[in-house]
matplotlib code that plots the C-alpha trace (Angstrom):
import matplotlib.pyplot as plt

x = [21.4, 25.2, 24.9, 22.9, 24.6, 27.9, 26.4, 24.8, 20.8, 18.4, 15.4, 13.4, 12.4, 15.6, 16.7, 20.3, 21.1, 25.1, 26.2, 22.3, 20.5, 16.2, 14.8, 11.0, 8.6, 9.4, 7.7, 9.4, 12.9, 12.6, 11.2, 14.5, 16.8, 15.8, 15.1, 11.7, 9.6, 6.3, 5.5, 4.8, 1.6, 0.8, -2.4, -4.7, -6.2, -9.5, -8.6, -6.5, -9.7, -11.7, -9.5, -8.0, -12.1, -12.7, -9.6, -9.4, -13.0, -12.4, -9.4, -11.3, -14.2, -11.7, -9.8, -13.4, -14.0, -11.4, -11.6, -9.3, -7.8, -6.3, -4.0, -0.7, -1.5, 1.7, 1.4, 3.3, 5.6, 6.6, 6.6, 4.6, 1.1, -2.1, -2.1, 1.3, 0.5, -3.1, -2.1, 0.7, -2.0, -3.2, -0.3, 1.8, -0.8, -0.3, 3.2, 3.4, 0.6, 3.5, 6.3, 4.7, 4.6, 8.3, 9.7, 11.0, 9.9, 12.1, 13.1, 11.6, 8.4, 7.9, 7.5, 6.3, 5.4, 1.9, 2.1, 4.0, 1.0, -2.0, -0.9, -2.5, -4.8, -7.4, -8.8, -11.3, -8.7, -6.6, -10.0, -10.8, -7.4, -7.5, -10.7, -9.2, -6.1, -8.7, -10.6, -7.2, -6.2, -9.5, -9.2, -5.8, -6.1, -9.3, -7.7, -9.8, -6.2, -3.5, -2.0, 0.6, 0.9, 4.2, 5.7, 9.3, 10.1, 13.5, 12.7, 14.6, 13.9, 15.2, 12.9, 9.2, 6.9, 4.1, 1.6, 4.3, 4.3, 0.3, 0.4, 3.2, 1.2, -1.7, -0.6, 1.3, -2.4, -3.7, -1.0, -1.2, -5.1, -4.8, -2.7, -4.5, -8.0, -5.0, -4.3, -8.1, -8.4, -5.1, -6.7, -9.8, -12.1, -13.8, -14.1, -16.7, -17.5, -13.5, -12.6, -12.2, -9.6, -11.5, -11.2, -7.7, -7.5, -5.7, -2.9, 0.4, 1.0, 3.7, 2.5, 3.2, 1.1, 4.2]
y = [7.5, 7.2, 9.7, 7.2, 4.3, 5.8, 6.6, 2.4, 4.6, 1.6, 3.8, 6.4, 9.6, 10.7, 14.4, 14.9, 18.4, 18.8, 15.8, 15.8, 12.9, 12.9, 9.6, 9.6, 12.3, 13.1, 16.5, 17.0, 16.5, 18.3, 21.3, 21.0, 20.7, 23.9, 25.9, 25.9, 28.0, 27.2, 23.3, 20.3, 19.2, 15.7, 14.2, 13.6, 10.0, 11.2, 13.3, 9.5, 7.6, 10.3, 10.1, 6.6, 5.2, 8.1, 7.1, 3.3, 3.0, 5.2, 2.3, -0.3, 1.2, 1.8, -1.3, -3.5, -1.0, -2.5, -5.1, -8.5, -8.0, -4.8, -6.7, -6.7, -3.3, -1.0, 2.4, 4.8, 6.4, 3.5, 0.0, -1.3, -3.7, -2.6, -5.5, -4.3, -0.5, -1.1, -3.7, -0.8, 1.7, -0.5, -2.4, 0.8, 1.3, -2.2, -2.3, 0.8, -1.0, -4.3, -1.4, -0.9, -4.7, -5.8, -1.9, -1.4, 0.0, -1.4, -0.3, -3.7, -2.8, 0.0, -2.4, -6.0, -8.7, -8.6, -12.6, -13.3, -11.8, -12.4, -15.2, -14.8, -12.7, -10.3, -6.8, -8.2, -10.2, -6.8, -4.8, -7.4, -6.8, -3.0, -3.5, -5.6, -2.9, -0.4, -2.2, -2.7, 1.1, 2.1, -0.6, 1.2, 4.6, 4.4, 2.8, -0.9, -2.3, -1.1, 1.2, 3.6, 6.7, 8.3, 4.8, 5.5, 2.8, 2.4, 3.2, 3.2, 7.2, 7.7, 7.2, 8.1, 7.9, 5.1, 8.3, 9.9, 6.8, 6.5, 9.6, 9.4, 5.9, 8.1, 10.3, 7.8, 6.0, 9.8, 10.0, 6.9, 7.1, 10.3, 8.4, 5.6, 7.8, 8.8, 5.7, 4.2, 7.5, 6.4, 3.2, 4.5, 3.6, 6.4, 6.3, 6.2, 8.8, 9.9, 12.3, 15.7, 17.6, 18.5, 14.9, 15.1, 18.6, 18.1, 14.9, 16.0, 15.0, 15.8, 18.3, 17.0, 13.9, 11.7]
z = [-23.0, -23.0, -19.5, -17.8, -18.6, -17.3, -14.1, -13.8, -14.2, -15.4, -15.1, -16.7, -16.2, -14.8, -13.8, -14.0, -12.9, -12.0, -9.7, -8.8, -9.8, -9.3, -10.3, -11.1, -11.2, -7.8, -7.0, -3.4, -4.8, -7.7, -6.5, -3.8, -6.6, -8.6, -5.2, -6.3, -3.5, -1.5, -0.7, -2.8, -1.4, -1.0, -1.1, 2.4, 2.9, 2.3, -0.9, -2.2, -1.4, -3.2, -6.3, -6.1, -6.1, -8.8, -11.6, -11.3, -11.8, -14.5, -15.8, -15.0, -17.5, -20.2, -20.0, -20.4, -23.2, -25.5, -27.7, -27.3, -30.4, -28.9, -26.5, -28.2, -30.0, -29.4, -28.8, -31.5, -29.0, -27.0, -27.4, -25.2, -25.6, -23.8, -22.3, -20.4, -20.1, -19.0, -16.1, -15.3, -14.6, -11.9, -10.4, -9.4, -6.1, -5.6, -5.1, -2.7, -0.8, -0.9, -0.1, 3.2, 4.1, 3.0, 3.5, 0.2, -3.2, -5.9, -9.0, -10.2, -9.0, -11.7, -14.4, -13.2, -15.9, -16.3, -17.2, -14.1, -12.1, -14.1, -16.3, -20.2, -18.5, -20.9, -20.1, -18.2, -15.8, -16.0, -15.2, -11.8, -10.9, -10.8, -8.8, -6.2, -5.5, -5.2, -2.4, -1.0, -1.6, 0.2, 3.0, 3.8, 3.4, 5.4, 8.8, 7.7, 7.6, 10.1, 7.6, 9.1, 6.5, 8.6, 8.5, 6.0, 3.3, 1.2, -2.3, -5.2, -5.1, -1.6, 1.7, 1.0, 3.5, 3.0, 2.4, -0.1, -1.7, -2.0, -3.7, -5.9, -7.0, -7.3, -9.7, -11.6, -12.4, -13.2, -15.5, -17.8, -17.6, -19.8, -21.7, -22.1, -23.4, -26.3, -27.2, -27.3, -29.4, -31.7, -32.1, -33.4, -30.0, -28.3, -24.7, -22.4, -19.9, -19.6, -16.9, -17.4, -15.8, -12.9, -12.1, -11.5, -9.9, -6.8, -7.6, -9.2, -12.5, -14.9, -17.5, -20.8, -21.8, -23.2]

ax = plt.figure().add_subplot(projection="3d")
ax.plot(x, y, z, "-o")
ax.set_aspect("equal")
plt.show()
């Protein structure tokens, strides 16, 4: 933690390899910094509508799934409410989706206020939320909107292009998602029709669950 202060990093995951520095579970830029051969695919529009409409409908299930009392529950390794994480899973493809209109991905975008948005909004609020940015999501990635995919944004990771980004976001929802049928499992609810991993074949995720 000391490292990262000393070089002014605020965010986390962070790969510091010599004078390298990879923020975020960047695939591209981590394979480049350990000379990693072959390429780092990234997702086609049609294979993001595929899975964006597949794993936020999959959220948006689990998040109505849990009980109100379950709001401010922390999980064990981090703390962080549901009410913050499961907003999280659905606000990341939002904010690439505002990248493209304003040209930059912040490093304040990885972690907005769910209050600020939503106001003292429940799992259902959270849950109409998600299925707004996935209408959105599809709109774009399916040339409804003007969308440009080869258009570069500034990001707090280096340039991405818009579709870079759409993917990275993707993967991002993948990720907590799994997380999130731990933690319904922590706190004792089972969930309803999860996906299995041949749900997520195809997006890049990190390996390890936490």
């Amino acid at each position: 933690m000391n490292e990262l202060v000393e070089r002014g990093l605020k965010v986390v995951p962070v790969t510091i390899w010599g004078d390298e520095v990879v923020i975020g579970f960047n695939a591209k830029e981590l394979a480049r910094l350990f000379d990693l051969s072959g390429e780092v695919p990234v997702a086609t529009p049609a294979i993001m509508v595929d899975k964006y409409d597949t794993v936020l409908t999959a959220a948006c299930r689990a998040v109505r799934q849990i009980p109100p009392e379950y709001l401010d529950w922390e999980s064990p390794e981090r703390s962080r409410p549901l009410r913050t994480f499961t907003f999280h899973i659905m606000d990341r493809p939002d904010r690439a989706l505002n990248a493209y209109q304003v040209g930059m991905y912040s490093s304040e975008d990885r972690g907005r206020d769910v209050r600020v948005v939503l106001g003292d909004a429940g799992f259902e609020e959270i849950a109409r939320y998600g299925e707004d940015v996935l209408r959105r999501v599809k709109a774009a990635l399916t040339g409804e909107t003007d969308f440009d995919l080869e258009k570069v944004l500034d990001s707090y990771m280096g340039p991405k292009t818009a579709q870079e980004l759409m993917d990275l976001a993707l993967g991002h929802s993948v990720h907590h998602l799994k997380q999130l049928y731990e933690y319904m499992t922590i706190a004792g609810i089972t969930p309803e029709e999860p996906l299995q991993q041949a749900d997520f074949d195809g997006v890049a995720v990190p390996t390890e669950l936490f």
